[in-house]
N, CA, C, O and CB atoms as a CASP TS submission, in Angstrom:
PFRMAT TS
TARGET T0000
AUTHOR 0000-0000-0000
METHOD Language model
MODEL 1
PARENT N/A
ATOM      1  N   UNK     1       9.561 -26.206  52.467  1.00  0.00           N
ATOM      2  CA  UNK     1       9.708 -25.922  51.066  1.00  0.00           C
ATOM      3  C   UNK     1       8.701 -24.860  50.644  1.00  0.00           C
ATOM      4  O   UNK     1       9.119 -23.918  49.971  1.00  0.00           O
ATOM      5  CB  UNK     1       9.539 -27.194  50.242  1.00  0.00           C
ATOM      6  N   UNK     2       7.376 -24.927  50.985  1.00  0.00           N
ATOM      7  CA  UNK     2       6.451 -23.809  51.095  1.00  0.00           C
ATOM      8  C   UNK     2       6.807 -22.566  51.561  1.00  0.00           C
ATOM      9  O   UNK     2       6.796 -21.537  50.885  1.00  0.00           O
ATOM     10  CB  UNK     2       5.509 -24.119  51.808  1.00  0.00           C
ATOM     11  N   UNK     3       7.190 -22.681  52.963  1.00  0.00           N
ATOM     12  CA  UNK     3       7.556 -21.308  53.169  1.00  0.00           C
ATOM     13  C   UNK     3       8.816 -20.726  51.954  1.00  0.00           C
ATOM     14  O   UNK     3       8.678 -19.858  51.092  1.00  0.00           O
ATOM     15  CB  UNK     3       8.125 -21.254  54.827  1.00  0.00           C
ATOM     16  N   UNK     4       9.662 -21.312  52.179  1.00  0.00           N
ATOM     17  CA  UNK     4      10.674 -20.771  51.595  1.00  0.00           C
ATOM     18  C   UNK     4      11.426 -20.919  50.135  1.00  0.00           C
ATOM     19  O   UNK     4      12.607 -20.998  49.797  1.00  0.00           O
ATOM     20  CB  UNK     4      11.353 -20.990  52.378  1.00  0.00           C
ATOM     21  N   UNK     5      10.517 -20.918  49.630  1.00  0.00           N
ATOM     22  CA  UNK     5       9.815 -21.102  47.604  1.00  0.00           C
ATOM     23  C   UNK     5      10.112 -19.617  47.404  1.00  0.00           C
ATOM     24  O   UNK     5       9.398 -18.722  47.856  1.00  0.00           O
ATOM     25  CB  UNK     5       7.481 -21.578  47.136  1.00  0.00           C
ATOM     26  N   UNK     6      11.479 -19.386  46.527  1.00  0.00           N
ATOM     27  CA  UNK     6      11.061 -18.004  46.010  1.00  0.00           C
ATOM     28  C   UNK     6       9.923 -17.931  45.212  1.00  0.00           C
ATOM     29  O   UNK     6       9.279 -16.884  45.277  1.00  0.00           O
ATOM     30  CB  UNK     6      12.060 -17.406  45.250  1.00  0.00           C
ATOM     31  N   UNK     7       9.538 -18.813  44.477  1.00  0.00           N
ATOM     32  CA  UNK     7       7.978 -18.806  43.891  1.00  0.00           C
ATOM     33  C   UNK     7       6.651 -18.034  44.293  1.00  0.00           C
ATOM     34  O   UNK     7       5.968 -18.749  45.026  1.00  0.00           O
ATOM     35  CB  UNK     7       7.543 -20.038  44.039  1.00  0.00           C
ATOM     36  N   UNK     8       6.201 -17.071  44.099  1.00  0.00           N
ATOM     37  CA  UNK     8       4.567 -16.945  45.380  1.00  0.00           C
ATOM     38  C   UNK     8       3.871 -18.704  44.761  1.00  0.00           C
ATOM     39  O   UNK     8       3.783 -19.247  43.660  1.00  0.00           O
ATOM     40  CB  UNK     8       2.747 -14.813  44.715  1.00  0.00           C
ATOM     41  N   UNK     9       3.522 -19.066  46.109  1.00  0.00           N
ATOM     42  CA  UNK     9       2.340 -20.192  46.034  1.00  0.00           C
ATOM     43  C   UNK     9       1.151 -20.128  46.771  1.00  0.00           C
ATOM     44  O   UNK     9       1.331 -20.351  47.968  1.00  0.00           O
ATOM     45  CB  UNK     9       2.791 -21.426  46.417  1.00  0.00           C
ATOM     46  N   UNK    10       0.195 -19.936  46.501  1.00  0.00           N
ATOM     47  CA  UNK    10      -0.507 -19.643  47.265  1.00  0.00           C
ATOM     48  C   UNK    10      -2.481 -20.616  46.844  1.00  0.00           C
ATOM     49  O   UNK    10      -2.821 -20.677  45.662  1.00  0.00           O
ATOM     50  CB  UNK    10      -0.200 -17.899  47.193  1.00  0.00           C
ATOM     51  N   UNK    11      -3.153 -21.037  47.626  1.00  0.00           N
ATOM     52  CA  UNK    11      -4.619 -21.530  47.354  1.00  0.00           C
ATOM     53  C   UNK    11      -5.512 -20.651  47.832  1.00  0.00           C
ATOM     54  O   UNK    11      -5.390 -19.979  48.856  1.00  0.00           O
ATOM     55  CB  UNK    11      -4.971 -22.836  47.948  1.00  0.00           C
ATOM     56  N   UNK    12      -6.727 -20.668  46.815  1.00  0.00           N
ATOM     57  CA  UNK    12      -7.532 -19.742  47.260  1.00  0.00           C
ATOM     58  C   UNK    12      -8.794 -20.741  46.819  1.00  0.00           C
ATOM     59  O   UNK    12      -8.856 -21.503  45.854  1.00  0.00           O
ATOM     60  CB  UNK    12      -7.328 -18.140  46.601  1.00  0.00           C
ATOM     61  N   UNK    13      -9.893 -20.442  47.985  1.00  0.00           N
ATOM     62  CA  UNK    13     -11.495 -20.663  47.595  1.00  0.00           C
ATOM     63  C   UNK    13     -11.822 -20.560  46.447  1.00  0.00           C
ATOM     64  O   UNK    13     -11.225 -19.848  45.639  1.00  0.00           O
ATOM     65  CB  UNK    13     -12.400 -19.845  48.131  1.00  0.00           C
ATOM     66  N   UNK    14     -13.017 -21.392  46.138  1.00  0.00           N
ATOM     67  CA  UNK    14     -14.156 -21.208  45.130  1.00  0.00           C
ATOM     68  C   UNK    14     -15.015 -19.658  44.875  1.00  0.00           C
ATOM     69  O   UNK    14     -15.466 -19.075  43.888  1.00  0.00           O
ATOM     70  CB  UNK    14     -15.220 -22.277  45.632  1.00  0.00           C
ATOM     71  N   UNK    15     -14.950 -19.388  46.344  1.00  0.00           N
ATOM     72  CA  UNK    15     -15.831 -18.321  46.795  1.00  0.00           C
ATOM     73  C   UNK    15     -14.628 -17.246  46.274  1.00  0.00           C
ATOM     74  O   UNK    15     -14.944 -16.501  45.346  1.00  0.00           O
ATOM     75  CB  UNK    15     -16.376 -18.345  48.633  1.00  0.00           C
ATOM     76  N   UNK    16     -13.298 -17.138  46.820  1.00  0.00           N
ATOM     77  CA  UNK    16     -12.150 -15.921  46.382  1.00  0.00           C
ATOM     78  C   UNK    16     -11.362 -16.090  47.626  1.00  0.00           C
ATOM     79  O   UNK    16     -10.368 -15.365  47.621  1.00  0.00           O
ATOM     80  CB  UNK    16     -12.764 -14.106  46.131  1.00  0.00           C
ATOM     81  N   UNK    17     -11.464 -16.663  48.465  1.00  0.00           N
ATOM     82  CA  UNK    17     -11.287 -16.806  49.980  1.00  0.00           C
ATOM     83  C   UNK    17      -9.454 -17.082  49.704  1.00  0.00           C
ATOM     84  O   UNK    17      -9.246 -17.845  48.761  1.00  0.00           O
ATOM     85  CB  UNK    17     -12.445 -18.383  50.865  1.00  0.00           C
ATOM     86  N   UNK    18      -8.720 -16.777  50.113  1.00  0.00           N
ATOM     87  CA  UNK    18      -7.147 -17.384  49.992  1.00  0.00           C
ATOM     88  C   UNK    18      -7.219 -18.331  51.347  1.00  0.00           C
ATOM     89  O   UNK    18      -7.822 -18.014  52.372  1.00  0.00           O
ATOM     90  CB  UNK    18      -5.669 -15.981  50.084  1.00  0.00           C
ATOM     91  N   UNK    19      -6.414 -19.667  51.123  1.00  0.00           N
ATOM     92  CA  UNK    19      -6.346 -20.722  52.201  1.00  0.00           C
ATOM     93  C   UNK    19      -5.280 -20.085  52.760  1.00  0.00           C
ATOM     94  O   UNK    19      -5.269 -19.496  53.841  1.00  0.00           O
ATOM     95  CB  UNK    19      -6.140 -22.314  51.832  1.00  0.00           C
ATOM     96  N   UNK    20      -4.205 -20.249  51.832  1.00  0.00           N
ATOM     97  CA  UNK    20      -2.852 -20.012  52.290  1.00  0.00           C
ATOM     98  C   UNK    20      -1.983 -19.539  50.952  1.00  0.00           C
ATOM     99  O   UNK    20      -2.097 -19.608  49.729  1.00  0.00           O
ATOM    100  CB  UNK    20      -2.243 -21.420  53.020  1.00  0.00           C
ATOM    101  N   UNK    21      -0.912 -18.941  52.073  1.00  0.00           N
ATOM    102  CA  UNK    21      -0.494 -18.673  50.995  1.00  0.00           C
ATOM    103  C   UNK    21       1.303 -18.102  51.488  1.00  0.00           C
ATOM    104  O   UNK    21       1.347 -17.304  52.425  1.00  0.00           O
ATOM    105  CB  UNK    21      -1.665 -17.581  50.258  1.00  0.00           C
ATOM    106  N   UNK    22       2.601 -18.512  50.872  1.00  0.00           N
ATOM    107  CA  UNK    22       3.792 -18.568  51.272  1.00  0.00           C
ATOM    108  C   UNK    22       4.297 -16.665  51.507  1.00  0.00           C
ATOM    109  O   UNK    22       3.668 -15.787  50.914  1.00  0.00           O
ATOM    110  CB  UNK    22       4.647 -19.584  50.036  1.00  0.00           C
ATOM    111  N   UNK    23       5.302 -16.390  52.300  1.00  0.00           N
ATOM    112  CA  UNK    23       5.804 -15.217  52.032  1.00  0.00           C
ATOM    113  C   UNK    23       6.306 -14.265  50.590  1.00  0.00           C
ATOM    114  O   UNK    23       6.474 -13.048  50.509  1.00  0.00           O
ATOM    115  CB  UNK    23       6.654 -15.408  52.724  1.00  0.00           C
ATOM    116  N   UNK    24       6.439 -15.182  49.683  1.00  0.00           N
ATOM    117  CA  UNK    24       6.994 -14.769  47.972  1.00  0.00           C
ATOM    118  C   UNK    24       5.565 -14.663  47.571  1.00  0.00           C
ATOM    119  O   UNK    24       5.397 -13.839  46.672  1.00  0.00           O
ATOM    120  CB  UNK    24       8.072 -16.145  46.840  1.00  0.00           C
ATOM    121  N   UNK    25       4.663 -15.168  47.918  1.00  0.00           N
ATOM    122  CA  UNK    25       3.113 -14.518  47.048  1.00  0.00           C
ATOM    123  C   UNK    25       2.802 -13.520  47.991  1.00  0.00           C
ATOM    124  O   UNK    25       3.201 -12.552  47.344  1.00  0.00           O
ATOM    125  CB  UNK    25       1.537 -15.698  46.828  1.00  0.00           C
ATOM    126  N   UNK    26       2.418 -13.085  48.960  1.00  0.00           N
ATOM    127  CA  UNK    26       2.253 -12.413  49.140  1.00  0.00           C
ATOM    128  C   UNK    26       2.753 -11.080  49.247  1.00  0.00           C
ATOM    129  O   UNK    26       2.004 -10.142  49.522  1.00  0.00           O
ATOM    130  CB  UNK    26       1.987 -12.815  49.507  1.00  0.00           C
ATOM    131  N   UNK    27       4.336 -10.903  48.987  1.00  0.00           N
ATOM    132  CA  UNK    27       4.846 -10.300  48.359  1.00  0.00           C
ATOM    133  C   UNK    27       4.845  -9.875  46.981  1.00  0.00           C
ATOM    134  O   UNK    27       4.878  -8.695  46.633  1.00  0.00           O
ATOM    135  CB  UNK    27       5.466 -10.596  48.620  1.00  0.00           C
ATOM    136  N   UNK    28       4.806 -10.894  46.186  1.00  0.00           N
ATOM    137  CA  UNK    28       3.796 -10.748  44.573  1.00  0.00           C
ATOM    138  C   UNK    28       2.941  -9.673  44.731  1.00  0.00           C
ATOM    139  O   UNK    28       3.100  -8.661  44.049  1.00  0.00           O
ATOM    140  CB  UNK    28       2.659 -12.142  44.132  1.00  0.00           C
ATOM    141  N   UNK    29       1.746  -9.801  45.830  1.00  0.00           N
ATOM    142  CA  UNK    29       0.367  -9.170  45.581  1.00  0.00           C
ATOM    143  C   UNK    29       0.437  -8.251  46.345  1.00  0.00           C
ATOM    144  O   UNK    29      -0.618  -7.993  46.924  1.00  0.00           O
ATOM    145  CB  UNK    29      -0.868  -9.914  45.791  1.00  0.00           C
ATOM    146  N   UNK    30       1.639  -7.390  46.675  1.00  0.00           N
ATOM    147  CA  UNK    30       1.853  -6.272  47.299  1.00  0.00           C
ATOM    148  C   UNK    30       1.410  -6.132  48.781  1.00  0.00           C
ATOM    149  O   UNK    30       1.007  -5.107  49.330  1.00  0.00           O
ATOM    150  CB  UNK    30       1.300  -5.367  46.546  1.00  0.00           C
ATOM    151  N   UNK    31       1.536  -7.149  49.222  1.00  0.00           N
ATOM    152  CA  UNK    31       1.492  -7.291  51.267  1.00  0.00           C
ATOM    153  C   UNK    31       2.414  -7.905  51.408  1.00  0.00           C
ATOM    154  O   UNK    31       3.059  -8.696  50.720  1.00  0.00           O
ATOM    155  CB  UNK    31       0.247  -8.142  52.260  1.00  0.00           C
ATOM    156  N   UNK    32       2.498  -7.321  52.821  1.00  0.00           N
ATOM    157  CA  UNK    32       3.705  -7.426  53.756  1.00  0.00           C
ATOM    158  C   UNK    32       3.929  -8.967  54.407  1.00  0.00           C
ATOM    159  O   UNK    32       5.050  -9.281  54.807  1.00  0.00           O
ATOM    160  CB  UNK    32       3.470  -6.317  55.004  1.00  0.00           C
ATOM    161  N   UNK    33       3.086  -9.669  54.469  1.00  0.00           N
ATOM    162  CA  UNK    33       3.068 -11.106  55.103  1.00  0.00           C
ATOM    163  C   UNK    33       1.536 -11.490  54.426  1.00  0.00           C
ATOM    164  O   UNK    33       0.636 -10.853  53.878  1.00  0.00           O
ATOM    165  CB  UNK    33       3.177 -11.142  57.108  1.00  0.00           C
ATOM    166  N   UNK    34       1.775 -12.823  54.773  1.00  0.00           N
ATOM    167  CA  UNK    34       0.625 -13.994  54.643  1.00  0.00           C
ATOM    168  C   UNK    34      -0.136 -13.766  54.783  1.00  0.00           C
ATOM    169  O   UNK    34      -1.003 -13.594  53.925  1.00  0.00           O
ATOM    170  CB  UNK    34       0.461 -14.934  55.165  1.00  0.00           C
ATOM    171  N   UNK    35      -0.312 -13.550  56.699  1.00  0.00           N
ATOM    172  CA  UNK    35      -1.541 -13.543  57.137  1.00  0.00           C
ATOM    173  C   UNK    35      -2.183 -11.592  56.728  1.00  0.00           C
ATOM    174  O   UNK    35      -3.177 -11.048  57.209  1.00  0.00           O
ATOM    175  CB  UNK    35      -1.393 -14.138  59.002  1.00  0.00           C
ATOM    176  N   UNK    36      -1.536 -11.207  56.083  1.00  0.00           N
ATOM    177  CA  UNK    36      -2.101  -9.730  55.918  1.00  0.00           C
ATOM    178  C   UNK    36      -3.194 -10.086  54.383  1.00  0.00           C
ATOM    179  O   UNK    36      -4.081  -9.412  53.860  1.00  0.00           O
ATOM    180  CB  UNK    36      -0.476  -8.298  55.596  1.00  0.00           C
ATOM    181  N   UNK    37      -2.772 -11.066  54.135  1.00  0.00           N
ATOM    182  CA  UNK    37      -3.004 -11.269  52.405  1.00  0.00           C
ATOM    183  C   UNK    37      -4.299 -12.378  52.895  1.00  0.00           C
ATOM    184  O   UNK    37      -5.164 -12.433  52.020  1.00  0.00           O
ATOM    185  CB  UNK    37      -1.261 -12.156  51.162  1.00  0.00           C
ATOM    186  N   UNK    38      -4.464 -12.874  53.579  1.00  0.00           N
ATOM    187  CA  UNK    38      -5.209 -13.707  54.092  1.00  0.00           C
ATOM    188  C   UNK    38      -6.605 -13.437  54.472  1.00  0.00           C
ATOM    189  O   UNK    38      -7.634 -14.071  54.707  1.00  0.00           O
ATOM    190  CB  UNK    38      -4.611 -14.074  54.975  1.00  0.00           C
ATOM    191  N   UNK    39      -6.207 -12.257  54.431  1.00  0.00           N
ATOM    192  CA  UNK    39      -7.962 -11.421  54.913  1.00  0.00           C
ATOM    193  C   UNK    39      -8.421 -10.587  53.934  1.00  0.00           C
ATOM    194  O   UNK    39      -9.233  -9.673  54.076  1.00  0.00           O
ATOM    195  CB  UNK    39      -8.000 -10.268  56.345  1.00  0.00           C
ATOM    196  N   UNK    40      -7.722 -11.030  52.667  1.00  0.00           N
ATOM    197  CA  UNK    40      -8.296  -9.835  51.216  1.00  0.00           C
ATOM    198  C   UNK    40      -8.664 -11.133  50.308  1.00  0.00           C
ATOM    199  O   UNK    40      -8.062 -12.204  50.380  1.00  0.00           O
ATOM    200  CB  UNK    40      -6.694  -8.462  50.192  1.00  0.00           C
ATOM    201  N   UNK    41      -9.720 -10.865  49.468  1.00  0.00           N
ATOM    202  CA  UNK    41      -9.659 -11.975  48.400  1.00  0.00           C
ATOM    203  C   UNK    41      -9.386 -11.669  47.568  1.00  0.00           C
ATOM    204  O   UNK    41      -9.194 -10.467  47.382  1.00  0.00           O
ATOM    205  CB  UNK    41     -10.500 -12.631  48.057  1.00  0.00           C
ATOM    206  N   UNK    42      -9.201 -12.672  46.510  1.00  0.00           N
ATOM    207  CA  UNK    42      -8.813 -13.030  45.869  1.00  0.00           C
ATOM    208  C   UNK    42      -9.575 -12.508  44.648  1.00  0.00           C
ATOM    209  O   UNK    42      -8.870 -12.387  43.645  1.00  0.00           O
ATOM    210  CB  UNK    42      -8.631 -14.076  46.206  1.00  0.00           C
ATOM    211  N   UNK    43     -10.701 -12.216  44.534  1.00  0.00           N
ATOM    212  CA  UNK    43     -11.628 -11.066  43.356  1.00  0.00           C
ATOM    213  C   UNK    43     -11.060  -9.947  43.316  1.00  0.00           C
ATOM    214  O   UNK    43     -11.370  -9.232  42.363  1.00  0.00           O
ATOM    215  CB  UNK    43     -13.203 -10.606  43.695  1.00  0.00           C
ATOM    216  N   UNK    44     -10.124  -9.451  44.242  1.00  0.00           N
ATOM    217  CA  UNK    44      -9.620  -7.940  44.137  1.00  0.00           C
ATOM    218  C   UNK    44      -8.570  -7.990  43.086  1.00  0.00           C
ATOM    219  O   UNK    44      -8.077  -6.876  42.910  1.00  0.00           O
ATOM    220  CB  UNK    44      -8.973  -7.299  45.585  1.00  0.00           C
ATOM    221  N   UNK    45      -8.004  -9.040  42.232  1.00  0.00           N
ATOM    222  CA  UNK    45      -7.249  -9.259  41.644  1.00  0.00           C
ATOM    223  C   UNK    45      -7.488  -9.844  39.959  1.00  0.00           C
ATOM    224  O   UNK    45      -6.709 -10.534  39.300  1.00  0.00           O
ATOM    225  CB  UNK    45      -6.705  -9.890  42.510  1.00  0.00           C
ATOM    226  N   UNK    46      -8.728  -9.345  39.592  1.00  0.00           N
ATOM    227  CA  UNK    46      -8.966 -10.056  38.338  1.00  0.00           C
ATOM    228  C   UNK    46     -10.110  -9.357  38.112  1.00  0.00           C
ATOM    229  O   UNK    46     -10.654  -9.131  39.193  1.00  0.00           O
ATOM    230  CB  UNK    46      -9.087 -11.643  38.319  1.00  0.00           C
ATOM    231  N   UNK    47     -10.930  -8.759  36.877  1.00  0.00           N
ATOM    232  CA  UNK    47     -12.402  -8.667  37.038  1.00  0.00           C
ATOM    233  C   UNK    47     -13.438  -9.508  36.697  1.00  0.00           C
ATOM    234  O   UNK    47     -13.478 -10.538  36.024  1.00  0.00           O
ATOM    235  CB  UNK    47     -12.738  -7.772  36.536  1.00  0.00           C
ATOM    236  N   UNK    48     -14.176  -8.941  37.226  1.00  0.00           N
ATOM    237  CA  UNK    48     -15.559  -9.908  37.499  1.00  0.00           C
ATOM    238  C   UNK    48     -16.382 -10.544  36.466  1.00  0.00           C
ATOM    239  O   UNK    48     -17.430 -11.133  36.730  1.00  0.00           O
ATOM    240  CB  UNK    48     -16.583  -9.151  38.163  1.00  0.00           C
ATOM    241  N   UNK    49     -15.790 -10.390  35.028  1.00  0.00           N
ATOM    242  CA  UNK    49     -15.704 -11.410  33.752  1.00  0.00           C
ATOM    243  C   UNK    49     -14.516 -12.500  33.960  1.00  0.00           C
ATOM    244  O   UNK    49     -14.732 -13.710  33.898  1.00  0.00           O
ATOM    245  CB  UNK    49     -15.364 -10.506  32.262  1.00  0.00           C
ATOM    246  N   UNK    50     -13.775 -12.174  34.107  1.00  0.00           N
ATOM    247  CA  UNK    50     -12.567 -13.095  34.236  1.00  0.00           C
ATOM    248  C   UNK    50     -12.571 -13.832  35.567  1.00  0.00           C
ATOM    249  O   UNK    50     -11.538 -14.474  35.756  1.00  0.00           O
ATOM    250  CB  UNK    50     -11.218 -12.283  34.110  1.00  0.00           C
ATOM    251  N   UNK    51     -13.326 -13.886  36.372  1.00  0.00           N
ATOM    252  CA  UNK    51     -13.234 -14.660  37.807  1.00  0.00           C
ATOM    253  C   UNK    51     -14.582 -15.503  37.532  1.00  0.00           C
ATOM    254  O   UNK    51     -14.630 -16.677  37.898  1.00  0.00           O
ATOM    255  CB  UNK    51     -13.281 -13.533  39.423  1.00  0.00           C
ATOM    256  N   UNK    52     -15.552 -14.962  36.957  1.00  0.00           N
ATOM    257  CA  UNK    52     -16.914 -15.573  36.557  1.00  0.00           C
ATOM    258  C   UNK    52     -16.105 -16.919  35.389  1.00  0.00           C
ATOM    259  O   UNK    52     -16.406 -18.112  35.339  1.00  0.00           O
ATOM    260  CB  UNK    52     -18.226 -14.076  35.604  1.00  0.00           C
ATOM    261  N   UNK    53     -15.259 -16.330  34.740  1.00  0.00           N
ATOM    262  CA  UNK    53     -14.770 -17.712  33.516  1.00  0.00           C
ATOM    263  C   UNK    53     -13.763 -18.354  34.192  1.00  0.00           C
ATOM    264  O   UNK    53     -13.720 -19.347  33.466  1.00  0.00           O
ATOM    265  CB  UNK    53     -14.034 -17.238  31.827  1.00  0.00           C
ATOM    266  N   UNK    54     -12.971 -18.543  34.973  1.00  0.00           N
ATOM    267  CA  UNK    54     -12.352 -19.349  35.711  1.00  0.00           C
ATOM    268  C   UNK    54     -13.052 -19.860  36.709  1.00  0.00           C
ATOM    269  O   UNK    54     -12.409 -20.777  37.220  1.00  0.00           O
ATOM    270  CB  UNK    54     -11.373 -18.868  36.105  1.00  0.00           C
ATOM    271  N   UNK    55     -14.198 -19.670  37.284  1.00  0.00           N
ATOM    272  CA  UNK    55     -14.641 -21.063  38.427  1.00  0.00           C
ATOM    273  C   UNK    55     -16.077 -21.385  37.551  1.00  0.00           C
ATOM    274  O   UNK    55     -17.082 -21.828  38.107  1.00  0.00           O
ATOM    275  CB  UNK    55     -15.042 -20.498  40.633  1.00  0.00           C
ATOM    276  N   UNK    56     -16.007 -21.107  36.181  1.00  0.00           N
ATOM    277  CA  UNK    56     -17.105 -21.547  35.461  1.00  0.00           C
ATOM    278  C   UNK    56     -16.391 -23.101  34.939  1.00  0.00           C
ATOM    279  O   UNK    56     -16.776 -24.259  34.777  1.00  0.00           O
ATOM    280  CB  UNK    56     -17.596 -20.322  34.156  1.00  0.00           C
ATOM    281  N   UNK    57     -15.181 -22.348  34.805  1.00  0.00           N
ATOM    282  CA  UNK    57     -13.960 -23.714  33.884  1.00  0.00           C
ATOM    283  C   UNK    57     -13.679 -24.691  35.318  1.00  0.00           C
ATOM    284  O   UNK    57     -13.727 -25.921  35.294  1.00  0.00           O
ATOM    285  CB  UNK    57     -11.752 -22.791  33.056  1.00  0.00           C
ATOM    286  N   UNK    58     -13.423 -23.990  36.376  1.00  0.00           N
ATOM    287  CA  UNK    58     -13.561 -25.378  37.298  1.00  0.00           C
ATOM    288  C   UNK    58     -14.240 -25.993  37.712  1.00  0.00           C
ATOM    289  O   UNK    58     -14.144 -27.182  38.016  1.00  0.00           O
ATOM    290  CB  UNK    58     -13.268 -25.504  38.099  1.00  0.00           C
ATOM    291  N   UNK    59     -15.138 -25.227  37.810  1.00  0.00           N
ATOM    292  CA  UNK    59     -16.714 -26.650  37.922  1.00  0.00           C
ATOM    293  C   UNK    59     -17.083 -27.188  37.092  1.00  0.00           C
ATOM    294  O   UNK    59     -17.685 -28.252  37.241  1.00  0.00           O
ATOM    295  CB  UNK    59     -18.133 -26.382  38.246  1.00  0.00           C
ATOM    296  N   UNK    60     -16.823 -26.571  35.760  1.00  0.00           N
ATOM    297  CA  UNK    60     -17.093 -27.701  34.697  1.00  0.00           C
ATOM    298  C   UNK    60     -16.107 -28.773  34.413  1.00  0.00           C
ATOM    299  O   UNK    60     -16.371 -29.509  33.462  1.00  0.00           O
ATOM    300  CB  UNK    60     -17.301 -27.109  33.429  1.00  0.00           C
ATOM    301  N   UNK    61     -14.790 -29.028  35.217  1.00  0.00           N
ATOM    302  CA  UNK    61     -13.999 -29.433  35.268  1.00  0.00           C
ATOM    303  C   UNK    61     -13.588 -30.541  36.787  1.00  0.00           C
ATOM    304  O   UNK    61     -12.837 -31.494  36.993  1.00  0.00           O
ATOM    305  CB  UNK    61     -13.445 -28.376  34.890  1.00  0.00           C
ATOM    306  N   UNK    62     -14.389 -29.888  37.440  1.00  0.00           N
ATOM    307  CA  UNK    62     -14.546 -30.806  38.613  1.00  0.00           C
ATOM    308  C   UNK    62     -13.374 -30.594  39.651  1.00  0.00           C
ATOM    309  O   UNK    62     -13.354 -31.310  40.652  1.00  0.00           O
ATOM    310  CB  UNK    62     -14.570 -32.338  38.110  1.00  0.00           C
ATOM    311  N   UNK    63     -12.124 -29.374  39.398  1.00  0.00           N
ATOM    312  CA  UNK    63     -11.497 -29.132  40.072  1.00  0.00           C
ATOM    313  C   UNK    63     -10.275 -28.496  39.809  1.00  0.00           C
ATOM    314  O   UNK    63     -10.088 -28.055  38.675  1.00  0.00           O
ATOM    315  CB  UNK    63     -11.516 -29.914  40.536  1.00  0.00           C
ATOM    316  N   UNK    64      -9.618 -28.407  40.465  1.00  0.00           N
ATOM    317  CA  UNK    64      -8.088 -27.497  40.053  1.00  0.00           C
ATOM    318  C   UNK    64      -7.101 -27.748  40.591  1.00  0.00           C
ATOM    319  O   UNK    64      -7.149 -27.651  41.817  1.00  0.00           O
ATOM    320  CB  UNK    64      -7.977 -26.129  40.274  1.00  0.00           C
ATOM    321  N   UNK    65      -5.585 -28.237  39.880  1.00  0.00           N
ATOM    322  CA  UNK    65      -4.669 -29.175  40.630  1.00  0.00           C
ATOM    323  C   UNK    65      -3.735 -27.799  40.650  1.00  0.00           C
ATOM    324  O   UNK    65      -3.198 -27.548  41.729  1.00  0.00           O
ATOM    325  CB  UNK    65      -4.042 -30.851  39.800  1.00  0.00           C
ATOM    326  N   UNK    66      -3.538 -27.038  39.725  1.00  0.00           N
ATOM    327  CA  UNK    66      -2.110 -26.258  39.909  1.00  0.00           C
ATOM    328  C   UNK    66      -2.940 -25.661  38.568  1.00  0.00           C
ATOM    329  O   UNK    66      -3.606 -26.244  37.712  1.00  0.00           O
ATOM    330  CB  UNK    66      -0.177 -27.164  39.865  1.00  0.00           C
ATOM    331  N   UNK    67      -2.534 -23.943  38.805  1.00  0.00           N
ATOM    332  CA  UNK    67      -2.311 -23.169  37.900  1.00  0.00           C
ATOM    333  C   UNK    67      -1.494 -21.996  37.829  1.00  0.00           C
ATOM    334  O   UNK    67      -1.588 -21.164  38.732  1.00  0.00           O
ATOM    335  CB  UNK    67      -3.212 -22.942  37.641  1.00  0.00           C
ATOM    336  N   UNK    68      -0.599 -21.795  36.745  1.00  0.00           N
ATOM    337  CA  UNK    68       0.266 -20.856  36.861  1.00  0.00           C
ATOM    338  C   UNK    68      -0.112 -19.423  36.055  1.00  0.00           C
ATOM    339  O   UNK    68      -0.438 -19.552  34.875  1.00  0.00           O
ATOM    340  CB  UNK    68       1.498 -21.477  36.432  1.00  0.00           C
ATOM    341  N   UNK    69      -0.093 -18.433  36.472  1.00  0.00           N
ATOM    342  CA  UNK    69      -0.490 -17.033  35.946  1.00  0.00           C
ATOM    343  C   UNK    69       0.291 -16.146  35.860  1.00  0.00           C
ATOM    344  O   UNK    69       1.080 -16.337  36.785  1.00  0.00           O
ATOM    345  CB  UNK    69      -1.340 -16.457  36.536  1.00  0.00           C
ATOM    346  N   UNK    70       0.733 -14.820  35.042  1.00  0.00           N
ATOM    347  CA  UNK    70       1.780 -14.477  35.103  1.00  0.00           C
ATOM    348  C   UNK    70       1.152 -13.154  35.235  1.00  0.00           C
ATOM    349  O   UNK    70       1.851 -12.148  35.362  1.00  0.00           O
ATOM    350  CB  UNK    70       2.736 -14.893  34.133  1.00  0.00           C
TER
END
């Protein structure tokens, strides 16, 4: 069901690190496969006010079940 989610789904680190992530996200974020997307983080995609206030909100929160971004 992961792999084949037209959805992108994808987890990424605290640090920016991506765990994983399906063929439709990484297509989202303009690579060719997974594992190509797998070795870029996830800070290249937001700036560095806006990545500082989202893992400020999850640690003050104690964690992160699902979030959707458009």
């Amino acid at each position: 069901m992961f792999e084949r989610s037209l959805a992108g789904v994808y987890r990424v680190s605290v640090d920016g690190r991506f765990l994983n992530c399906n063929p439709a996200g990484a297509r989202l974020l303009g690579y060719a496969s997974p594992e190509e997307l797998l070795h870029s983080n996830a800070a290249e995609f937001s700036s560095a006010d806006q990545r500082a206030a989202f893992v400020a909100s999850v640690r003050e929160r104690g964690g992160l079940v699902n979030r959707e971004s458009c």
